[in-house]
N, C-alpha and C positions, 0 to 999 in steps of 0.2 A: 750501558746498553748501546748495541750497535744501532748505524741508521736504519738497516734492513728492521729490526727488532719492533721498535720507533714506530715506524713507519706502518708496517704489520698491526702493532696495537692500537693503535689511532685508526687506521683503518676496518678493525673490529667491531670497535668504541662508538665508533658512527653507524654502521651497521645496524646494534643490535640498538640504537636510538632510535633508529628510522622503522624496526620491526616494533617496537615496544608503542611508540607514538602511533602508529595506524591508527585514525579515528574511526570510529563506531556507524558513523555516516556512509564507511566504504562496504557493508555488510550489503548483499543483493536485496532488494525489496520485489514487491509485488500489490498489484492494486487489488485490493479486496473487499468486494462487493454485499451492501446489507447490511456493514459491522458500524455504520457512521451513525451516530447522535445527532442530533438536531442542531445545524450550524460547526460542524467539527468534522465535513466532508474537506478533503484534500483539495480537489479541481472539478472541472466541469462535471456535470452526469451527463448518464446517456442517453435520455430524452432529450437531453437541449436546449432545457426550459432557466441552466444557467450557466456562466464561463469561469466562476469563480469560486475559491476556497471559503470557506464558513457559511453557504449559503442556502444548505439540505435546512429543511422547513419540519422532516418529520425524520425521527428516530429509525436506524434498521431499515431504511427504504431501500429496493434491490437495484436503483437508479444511482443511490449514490455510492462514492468508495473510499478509501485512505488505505495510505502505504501500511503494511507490515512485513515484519522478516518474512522474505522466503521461506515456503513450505508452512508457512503458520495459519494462513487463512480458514482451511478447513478445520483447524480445531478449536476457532471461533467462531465458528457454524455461519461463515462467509463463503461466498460464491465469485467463481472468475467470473470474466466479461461477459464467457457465451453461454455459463451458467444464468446469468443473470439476464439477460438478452432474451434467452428460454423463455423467464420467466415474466418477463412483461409480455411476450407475445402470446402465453398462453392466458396472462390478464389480460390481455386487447381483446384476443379469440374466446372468451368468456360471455355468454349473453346476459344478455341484463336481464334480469328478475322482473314478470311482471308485476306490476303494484296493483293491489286489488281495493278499490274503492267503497 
């Protein structure tokens, strides 16, 4: 085999190494809002009330979120940020029910 030959193959041979090893980690993510279990959110929510990973208190709440692929969130009946945003400000703007004694 000539050097060009050689050269050319080993040049391939790493190539298709470096397509084949891509880890799974490089796929796009997205934060998605509502879908978090209790203690299994990603990072802070968006009330503020914390800065840290496993720290959601209650299941499906629209405050907290965790990564998924790209494009998947809406088919786990998850919400973006300004969906979610929406949705506490229409629970703020919500009156409270009077209590009848």
């Amino acid at each position: 085999m000539n050097q060009r030959a050689l050269i050319a193959a080993a040049a391939a041979s790493l190539l298709s190494t470096l397509l084949v090893a891509t880890p799974a980690v490089a796929q796009e993510k997205e934060k998605c809002y509502g879908i978090a279990k209790a203690g299994q959110n990603d990072c802070a929510n968006l009330s503020g009330t914390h800065s840290c990973a496993g720290q959601s208190k209650v299941s499906d709440d629209a405050n907290e979120w965790k990564y998924v692929a790209k494009g998947s969130c809406a088919s786990m009946k998850g919400m973006t940020a300004d969906q979610a945003k929406m949705k506490g400000k229409a629970m703020m703007d919500k009156p409270m029910m009077d209590k009848k004694s």
